[in-house]
Backbone as ProteinMPNN parsed JSONL, in Angstrom:
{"seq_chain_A": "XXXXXXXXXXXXXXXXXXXXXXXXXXXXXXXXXXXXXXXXXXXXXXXXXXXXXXXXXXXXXXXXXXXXXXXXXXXXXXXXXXXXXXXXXXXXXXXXXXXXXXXXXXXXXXXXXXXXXXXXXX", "coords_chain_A": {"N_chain_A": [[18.785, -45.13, -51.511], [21.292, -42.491, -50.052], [24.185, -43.57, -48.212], [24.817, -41.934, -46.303], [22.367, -41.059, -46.099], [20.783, -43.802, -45.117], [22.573, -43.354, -42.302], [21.489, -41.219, -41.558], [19.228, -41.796, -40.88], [19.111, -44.0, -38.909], [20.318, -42.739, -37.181], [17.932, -40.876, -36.452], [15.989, -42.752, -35.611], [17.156, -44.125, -33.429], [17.566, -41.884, -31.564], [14.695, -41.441, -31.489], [13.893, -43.773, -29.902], [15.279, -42.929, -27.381], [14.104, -40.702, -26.668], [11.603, -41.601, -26.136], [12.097, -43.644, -23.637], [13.173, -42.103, -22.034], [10.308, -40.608, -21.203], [8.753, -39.179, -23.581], [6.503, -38.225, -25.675], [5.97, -39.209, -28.581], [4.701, -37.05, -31.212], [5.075, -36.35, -33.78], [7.294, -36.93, -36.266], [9.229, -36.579, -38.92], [8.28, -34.019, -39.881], [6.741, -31.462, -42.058], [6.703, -28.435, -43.244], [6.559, -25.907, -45.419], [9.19, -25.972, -47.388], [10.931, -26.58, -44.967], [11.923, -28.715, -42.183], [10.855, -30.607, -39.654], [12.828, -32.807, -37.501], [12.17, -34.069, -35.551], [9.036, -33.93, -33.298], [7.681, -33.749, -29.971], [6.654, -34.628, -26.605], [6.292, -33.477, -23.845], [5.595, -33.727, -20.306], [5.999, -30.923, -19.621], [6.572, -29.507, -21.598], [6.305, -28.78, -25.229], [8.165, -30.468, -27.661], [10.967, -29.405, -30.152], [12.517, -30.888, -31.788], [15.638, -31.33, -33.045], [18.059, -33.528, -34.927], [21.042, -34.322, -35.534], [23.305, -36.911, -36.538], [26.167, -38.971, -36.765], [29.048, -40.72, -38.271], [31.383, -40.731, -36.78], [33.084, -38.735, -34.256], [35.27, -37.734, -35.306], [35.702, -34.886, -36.193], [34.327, -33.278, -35.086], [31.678, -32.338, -32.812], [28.341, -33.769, -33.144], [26.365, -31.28, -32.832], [27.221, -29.669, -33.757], [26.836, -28.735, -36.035], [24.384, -27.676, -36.513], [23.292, -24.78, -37.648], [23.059, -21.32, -37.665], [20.996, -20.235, -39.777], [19.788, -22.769, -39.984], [18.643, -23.212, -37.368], [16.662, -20.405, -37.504], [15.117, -21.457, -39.754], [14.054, -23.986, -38.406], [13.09, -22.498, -35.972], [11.007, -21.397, -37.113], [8.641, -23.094, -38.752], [8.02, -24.384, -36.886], [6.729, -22.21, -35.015], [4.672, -22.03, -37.028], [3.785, -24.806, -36.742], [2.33, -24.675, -34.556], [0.477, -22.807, -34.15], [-1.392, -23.626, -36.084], [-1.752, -26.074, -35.344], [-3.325, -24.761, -32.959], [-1.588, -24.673, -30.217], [-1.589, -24.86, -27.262], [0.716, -24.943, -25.29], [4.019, -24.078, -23.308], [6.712, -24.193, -25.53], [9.67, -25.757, -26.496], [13.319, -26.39, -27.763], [15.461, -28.558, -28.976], [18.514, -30.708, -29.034], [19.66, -33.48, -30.198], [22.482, -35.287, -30.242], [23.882, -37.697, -32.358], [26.081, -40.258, -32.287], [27.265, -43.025, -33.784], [28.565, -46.068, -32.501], [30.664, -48.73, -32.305], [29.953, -52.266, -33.293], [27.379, -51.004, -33.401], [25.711, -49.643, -31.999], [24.318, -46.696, -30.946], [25.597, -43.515, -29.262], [24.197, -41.298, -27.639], [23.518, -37.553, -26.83], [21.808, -35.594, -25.193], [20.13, -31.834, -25.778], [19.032, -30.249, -24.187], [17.131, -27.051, -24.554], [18.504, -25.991, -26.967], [18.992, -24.093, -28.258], [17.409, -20.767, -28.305], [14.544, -19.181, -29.861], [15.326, -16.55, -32.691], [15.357, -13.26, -31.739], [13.554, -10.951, -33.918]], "CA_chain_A": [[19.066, -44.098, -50.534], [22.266, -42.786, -49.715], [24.33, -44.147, -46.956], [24.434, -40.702, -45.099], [20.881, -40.281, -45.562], [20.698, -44.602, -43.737], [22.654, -43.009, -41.029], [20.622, -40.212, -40.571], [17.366, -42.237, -40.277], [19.359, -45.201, -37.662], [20.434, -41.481, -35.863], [16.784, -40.419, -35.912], [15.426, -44.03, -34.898], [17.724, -44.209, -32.039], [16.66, -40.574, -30.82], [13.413, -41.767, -30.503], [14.257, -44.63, -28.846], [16.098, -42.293, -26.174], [13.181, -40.116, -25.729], [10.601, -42.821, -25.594], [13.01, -44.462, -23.097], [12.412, -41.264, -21.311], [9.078, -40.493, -21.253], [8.431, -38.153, -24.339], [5.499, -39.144, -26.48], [6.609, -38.463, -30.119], [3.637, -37.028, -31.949], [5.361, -36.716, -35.598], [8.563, -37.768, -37.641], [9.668, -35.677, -40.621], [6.779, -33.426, -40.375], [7.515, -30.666, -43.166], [6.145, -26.99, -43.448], [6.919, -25.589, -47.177], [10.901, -26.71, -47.469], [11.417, -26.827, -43.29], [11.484, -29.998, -42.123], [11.929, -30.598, -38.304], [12.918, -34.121, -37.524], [10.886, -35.116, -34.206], [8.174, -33.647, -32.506], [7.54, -34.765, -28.574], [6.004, -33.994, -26.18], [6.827, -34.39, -22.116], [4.442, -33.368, -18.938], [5.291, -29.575, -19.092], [6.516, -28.92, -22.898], [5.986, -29.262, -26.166], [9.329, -30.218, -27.813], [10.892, -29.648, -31.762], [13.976, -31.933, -31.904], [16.858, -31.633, -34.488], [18.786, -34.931, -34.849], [22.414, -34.668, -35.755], [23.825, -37.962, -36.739], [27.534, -38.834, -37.281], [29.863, -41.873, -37.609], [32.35, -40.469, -35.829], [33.276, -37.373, -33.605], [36.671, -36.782, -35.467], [35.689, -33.539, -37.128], [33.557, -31.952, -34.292], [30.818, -32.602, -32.161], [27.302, -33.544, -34.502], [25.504, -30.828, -32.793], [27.882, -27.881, -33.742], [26.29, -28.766, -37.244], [23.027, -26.771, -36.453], [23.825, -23.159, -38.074], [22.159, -19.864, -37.597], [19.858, -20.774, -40.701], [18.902, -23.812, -39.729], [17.653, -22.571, -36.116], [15.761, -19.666, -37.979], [13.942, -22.411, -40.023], [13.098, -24.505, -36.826], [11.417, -21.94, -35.42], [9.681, -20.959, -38.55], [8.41, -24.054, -38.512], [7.332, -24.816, -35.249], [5.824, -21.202, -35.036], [3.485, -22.235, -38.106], [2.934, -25.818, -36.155], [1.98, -24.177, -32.606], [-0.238, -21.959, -34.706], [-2.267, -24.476, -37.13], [-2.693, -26.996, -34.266], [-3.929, -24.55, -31.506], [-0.949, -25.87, -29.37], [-0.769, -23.758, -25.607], [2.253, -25.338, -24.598], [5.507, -23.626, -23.628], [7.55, -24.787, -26.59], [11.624, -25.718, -26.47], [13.693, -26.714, -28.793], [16.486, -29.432, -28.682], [19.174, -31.108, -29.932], [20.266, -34.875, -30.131], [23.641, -35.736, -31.603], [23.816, -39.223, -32.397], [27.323, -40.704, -33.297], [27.277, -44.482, -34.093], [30.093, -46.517, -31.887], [30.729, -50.15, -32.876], [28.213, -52.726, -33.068], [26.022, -50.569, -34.511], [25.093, -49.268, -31.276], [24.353, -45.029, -31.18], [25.81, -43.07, -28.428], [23.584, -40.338, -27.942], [23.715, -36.884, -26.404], [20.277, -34.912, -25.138], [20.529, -31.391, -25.146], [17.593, -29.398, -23.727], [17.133, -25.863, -24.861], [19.891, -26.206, -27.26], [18.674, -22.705, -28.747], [15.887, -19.934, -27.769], [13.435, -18.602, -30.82], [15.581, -15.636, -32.64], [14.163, -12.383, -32.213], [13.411, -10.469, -35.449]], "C_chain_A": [[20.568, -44.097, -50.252], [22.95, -43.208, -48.773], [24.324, -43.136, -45.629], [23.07, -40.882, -44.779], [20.711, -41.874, -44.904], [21.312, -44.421, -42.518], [21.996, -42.302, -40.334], [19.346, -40.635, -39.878], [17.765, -43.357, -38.964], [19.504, -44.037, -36.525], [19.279, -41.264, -35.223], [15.935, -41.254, -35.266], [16.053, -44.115, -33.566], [17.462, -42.772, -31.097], [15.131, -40.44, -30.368], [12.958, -42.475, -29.622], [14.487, -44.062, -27.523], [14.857, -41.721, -25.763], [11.798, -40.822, -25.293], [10.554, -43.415, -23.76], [12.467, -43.271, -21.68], [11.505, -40.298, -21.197], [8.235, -39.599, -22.223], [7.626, -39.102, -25.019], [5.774, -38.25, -27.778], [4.954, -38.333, -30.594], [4.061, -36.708, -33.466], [6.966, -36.381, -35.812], [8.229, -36.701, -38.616], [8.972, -34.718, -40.569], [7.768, -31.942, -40.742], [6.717, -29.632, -43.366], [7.208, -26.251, -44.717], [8.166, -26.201, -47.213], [11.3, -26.658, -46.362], [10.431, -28.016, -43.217], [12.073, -30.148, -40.4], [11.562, -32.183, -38.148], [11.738, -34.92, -36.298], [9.885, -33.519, -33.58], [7.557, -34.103, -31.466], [7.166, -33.687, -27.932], [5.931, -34.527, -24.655], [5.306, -33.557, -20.861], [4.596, -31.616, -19.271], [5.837, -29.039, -20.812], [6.541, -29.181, -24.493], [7.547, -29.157, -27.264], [9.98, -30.134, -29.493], [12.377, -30.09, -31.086], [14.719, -31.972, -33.471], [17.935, -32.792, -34.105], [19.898, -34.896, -35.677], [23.161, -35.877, -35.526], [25.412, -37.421, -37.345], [28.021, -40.188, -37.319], [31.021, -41.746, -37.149], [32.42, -38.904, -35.233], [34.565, -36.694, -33.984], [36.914, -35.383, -36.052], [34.692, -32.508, -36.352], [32.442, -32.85, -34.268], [29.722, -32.491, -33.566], [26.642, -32.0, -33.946], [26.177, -29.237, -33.112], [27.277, -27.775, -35.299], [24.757, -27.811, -37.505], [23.297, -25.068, -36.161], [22.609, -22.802, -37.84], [20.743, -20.183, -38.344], [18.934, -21.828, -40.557], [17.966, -23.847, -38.572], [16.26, -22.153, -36.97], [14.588, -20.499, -38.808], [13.316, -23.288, -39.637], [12.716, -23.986, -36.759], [10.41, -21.537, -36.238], [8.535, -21.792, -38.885], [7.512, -24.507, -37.609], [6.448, -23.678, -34.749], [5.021, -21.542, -35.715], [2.858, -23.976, -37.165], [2.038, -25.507, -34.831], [0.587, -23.468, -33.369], [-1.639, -22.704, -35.626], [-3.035, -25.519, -36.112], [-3.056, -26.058, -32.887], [-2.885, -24.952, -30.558], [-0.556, -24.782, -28.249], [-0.591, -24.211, -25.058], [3.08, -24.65, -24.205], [6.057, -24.9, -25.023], [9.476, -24.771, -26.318], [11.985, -26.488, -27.291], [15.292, -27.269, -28.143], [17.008, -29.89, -29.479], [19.605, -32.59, -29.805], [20.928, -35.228, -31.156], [23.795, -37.22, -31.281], [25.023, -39.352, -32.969], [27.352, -42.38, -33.244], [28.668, -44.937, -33.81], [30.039, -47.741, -32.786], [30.005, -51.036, -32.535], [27.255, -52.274, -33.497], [25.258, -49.909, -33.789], [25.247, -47.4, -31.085], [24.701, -44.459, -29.694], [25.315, -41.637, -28.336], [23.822, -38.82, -27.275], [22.683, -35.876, -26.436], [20.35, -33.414, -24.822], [19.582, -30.321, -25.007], [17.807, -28.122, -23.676], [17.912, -25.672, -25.731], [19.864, -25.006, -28.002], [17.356, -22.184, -28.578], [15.866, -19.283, -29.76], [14.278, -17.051, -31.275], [14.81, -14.205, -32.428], [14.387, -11.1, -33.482], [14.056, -9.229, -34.711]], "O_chain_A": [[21.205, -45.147, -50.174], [22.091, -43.395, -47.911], [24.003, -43.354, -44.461], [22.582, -40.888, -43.649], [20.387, -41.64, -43.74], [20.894, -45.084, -41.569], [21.766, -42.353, -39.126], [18.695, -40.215, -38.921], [16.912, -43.588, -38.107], [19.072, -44.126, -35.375], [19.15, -41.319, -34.0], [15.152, -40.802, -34.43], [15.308, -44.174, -32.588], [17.163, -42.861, -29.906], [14.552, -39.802, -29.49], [12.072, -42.256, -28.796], [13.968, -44.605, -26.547], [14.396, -42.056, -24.672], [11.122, -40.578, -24.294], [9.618, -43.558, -22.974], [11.709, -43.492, -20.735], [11.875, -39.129, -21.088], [7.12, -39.24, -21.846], [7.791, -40.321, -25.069], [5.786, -37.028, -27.925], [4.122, -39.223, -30.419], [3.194, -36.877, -34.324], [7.539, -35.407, -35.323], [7.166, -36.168, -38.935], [8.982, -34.271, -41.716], [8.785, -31.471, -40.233], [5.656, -30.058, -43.823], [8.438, -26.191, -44.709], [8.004, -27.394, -46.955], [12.527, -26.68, -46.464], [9.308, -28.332, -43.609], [13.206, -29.921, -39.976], [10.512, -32.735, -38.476], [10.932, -35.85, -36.282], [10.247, -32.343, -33.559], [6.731, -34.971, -31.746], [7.184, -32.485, -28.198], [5.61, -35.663, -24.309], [4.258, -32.967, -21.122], [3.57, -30.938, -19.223], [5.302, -27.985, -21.156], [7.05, -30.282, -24.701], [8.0, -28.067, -27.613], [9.386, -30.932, -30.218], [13.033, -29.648, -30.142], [14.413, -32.463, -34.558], [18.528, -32.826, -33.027], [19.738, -35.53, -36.72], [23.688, -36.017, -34.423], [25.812, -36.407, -37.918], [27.536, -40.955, -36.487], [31.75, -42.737, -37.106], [31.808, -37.993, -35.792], [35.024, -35.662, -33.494], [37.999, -34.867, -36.318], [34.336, -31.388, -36.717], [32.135, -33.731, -35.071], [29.839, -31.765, -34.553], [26.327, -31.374, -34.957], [25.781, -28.11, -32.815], [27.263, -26.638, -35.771], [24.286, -27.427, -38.575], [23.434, -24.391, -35.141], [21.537, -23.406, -37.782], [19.664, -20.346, -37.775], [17.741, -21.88, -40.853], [16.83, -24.319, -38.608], [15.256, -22.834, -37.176], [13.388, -20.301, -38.618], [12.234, -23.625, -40.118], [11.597, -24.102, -37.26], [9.207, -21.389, -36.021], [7.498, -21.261, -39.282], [6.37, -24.943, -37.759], [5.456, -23.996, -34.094], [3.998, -21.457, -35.034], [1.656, -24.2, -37.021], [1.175, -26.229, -34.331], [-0.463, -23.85, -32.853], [-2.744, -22.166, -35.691], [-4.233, -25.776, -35.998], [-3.061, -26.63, -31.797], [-3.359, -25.835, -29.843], [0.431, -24.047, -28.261], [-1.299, -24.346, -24.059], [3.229, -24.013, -25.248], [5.755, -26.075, -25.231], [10.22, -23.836, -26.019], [11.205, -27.343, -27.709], [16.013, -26.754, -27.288], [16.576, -29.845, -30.631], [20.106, -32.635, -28.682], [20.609, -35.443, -32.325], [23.82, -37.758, -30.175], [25.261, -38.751, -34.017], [27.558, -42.746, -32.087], [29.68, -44.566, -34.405], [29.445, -47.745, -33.864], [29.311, -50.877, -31.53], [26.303, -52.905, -33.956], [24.223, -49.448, -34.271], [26.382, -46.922, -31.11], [24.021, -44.99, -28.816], [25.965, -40.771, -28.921], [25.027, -38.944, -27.055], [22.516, -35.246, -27.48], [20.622, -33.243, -23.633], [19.472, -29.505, -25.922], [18.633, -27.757, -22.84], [18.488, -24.669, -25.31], [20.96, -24.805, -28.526], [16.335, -22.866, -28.659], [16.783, -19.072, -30.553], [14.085, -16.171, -30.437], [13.701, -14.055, -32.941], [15.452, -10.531, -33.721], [14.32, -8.204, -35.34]]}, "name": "protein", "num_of_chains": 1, "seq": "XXXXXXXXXXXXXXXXXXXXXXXXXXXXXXXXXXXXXXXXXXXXXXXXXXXXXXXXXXXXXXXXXXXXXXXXXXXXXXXXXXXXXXXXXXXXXXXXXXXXXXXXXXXXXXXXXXXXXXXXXX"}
């Protein structure tokens, strides 16, 4: 594996950590609808949440979460529309972002950011 792709998974391990930490119950990792792949799936008292996990080892080239383009939204919700839909799920649904940048030590400094884009409309 490459070493991006072991940062991305210590990013996505420590993002679950965070929402664990506060009180989200992860119900799936990686989970993948045809070539969309949304990284976490959680789930808190009033919504049902899709999480994109932007990892970095540093912040010198821009914040991780400015990394989540137009396209990549549109295939979150594509996504998460087909999961809401297959599992029956009548939740409100929101969609978030957690940029993870790795300080020293090895320890991830995270950043939670609730709503971090609404569902385009066609």
């Amino acid at each position: 594996m490459a070493s991006h792709n072991d940062l991305g998974k210590q990013g996505e391990d420590a993002a679950v950590r965070y929402l664990q930490r506060n009180g989200y119950e992860i119900i799936e990792r990686n989970w993948v609808y045809e070539k969309y792949e949304i990284d976490i799936i959680a789930r808190n008292k009033e919504y049902i949440v899709f999480v994109e996990v932007k990892t970095r080892s540093s912040d010198q080239w821009g914040n991780p979460e400015e990394a989540v383009s137009d396209g990549k939204i549109r295939r979150i919700v594509e996504a998460a529309d087909f999961y809401l839909n297959e599992y029956d799920i009548d939740m409100p649904a929101r969609f978030d972002v957690i940029a993870a940048i790795i300080r020293a030590g090895g320890t991830f400094e995270t950043e939670h950011i609730d709503d971090a884009f609404l569902a385009p409309v066609n």
